[in-house]
C-alpha positions in Angstrom: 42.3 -59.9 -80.6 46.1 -60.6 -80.4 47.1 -58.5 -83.3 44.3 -55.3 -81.5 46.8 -56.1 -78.0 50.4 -56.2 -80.2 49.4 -53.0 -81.7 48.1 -51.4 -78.3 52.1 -52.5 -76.9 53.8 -50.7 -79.7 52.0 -47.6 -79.6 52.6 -47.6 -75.8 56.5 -48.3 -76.9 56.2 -45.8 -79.3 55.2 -42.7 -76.6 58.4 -40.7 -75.2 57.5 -41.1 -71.8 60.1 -38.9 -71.1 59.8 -36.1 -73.1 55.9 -36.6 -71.7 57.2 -35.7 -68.2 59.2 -32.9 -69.0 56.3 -31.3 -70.8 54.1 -31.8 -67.6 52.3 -28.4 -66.5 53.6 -29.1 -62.8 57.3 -28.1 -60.8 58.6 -31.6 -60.8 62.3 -33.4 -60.3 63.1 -37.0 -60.2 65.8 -37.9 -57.5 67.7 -41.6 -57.7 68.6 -42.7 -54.0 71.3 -40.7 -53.9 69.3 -37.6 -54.6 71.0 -36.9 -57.9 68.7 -35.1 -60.3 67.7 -37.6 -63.3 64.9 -35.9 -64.5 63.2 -32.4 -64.7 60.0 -30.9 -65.9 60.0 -27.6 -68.0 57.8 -26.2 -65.5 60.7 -26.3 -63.0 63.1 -25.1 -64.9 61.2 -22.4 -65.5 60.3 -21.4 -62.3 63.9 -22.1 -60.5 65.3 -20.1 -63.6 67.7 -23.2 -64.4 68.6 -25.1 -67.2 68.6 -29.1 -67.8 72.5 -29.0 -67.9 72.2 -27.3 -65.2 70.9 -30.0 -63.1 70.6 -33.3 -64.5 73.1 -35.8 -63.2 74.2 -33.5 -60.3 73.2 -34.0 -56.6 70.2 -31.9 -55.5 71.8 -30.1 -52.7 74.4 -29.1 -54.7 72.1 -27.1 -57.1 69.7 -25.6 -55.0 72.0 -25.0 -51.3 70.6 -22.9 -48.9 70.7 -19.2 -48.9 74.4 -18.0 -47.3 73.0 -15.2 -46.4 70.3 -16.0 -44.1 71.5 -17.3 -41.0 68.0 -19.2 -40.3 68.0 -20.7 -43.5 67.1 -25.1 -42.8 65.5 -25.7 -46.6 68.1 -28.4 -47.1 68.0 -29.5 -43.5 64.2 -30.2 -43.4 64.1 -31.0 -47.6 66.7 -33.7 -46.8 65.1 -34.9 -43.6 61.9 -35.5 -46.0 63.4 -37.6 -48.6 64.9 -39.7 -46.2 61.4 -40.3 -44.3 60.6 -41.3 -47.9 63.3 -43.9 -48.5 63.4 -45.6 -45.0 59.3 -45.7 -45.3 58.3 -45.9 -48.6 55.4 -43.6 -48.6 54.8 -39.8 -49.8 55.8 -37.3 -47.4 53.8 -34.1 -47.5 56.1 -31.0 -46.0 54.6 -28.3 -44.7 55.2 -24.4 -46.4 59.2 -24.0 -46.6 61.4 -21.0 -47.5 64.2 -22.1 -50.0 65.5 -19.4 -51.5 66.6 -20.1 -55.0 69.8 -18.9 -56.5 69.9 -15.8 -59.0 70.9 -16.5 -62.9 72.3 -13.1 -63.0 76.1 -14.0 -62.0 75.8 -12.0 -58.9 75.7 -15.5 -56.4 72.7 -13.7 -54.7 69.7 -15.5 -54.2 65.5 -14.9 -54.2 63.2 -15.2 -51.4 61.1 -18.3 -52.5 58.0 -20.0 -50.6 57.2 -23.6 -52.2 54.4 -26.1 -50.8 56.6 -29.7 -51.6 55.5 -33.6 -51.8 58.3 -36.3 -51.8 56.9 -39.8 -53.3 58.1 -42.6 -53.6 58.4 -45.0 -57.4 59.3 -48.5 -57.1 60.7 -51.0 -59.8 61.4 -54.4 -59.8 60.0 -54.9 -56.5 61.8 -52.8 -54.6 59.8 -49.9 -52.8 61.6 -46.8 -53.7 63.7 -46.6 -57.1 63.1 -42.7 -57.8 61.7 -40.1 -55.6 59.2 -37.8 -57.2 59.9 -34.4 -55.8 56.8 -31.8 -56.4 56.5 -28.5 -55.6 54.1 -25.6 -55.5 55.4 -21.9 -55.9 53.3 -20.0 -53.2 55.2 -17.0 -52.8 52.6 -14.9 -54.0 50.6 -16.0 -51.6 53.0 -15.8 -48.4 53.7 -12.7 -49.3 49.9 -11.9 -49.6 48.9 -13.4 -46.0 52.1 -11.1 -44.4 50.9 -7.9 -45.8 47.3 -8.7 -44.7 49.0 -9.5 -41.4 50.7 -6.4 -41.1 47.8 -4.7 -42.0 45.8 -6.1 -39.6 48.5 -5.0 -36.9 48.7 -1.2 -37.8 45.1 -1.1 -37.7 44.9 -3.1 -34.1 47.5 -0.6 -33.4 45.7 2.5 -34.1 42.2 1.2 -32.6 44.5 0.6 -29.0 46.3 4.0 -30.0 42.8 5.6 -30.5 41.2 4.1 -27.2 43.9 5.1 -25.0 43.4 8.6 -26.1 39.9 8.1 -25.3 40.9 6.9 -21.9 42.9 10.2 -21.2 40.7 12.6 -22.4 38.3 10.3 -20.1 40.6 10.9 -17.2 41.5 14.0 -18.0 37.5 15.2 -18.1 37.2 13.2 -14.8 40.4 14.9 -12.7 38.9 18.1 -13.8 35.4 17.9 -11.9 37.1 16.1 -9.0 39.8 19.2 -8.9 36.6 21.7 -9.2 34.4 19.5 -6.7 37.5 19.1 -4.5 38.5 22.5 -4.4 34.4 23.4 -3.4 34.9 21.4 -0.4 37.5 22.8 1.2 36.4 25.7 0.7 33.8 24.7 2.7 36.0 23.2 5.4 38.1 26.3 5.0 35.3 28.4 5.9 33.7 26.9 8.6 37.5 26.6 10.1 37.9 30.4 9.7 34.3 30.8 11.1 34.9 28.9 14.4 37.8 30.5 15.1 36.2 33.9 14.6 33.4 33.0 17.6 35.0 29.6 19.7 32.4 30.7 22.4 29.4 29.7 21.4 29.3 25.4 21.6 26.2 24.7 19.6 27.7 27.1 17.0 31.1 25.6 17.0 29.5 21.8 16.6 27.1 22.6 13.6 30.2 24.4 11.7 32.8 21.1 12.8 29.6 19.0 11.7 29.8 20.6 8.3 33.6 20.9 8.0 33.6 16.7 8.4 30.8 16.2 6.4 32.7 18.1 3.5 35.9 15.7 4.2 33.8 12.8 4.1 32.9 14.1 0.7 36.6 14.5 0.1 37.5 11.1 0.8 34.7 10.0 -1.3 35.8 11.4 -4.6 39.1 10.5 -3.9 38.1 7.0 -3.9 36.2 7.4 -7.6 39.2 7.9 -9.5 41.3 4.7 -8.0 38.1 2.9 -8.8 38.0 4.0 -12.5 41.7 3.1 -13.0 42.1 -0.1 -10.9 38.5 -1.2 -12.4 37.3 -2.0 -8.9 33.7 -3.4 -8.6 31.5 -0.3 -8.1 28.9 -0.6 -4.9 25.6 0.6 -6.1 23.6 2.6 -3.5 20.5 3.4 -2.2 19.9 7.7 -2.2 17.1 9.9 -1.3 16.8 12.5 -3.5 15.2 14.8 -0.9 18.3 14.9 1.6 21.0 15.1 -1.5 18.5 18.3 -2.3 19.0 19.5 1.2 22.7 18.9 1.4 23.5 20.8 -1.4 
């Protein structure tokens, strides 16, 4: 049994743990408390489009800084404010979706719009809580970029729908102006012509009333349709009511 545990500790000593991290499938760092870089997975390299000498040994702020160029930039405001919640608490810290825009390999200092999903946590040795800081992150530009366009999408068609009911709305109000104009125009004809009748006979009383009778009844009407379009556009609560059919007949 001794020589079976012996033989279990020197395989174990035997594995390159680290070339077993940097062969990991995942976009990992290893920060020291000063948040210099002491350890980097292909992945990462790969994805940031760096090398190792690039960043081993050199702090993390110095080879991933903010983009110059955007004025809102705060990835290495809010990536250092993470890692410090990390070393004064000694727990993961799981940031939400950040922009950190990664710098070009090309020579040109420009930089790419990058979206990354990051977890800080903590590794302790020798009793102390935090001796490295496992930085992890997850490229999801594809998929911020994905969610915007179905955004925008989703806005040009909300904007044609509220484009296409207004137009609906005017050719409403346009079909509704029209009858009141004709409907309007039919009534004062009516008050027209019993004015013009009146004046043509102001002798006879009875006459005189049943032709003033009419000429009010028509402005009644007046008033009436004036009221139906300020109730269509101010959306005021209609008041249903009662008719007889047989004296709507006779009126008309």
């Amino acid at each position: 049994a001794s020589g079976c545990k012996m033989a279990s500790i020197r395989r174990e000593r035997d594995i390159d743990f680290r070339a077993l991290f940097e062969a990991l499938p995942g976009n990992y760092l290893i920060l020291d408390r000063a948040l210099t870089i002491v350890g980097v997975s292909d992945a990462y390299l790969a994805v940031t489009r760096t090398t190792r000498e690039d960043v081993i040994g050199r702090p993390l702020f110095a080879v991933f800084p903010d983009n110059p160029e955007d004025p809102t930039a705060d990835g290495v405001a809010n990536l250092r404010a993470s890692l410090q919640r990390v070393l004064e608490q000694g727990r993961p810290d799981r940031m939400p979706v950040q922009k950190y825009d990664i710098p070009l390999n090309d020579g040109s200092g420009g930089f790419e719009e990058r979206y990354w999903r990051p977890l800080n946590t903590p590794v302790g040795l020798g009793g102390e809580p935090v001796t490295w800081i496992v930085h992890h992150v997850e490229d999801v530009t594809e998929t911020v970029r994905n969610e915007r366009s179905l955004e925008a999408e989703t806005a040009a068609r909300r904007k044609a729908e509220l484009a296409m009911r207004q137009a609906q709305k005017m050719e409403a109000i346009g079909q509704l102006t029209g009858g009141i104009a004709h409907d309007f125009n039919n009534l004062l004809t009516v008050v027209g012509g019993s004015i013009d009748l009146i004046r043509g006979d102001p002798g006879d009383p009875a006459r005189v009333k049943r032709l003033s009778d009419g000429a009010m009844t028509a402005l009644e009407r007046c008033e009436r349709l004036i009221r139906q379009p300020l109730m269509f556009s101010r959306r005021q609560v209609l008041q249903p009511e009662t008719l007889n059919p047989t004296r709507l007949i006779s009126d008309f």
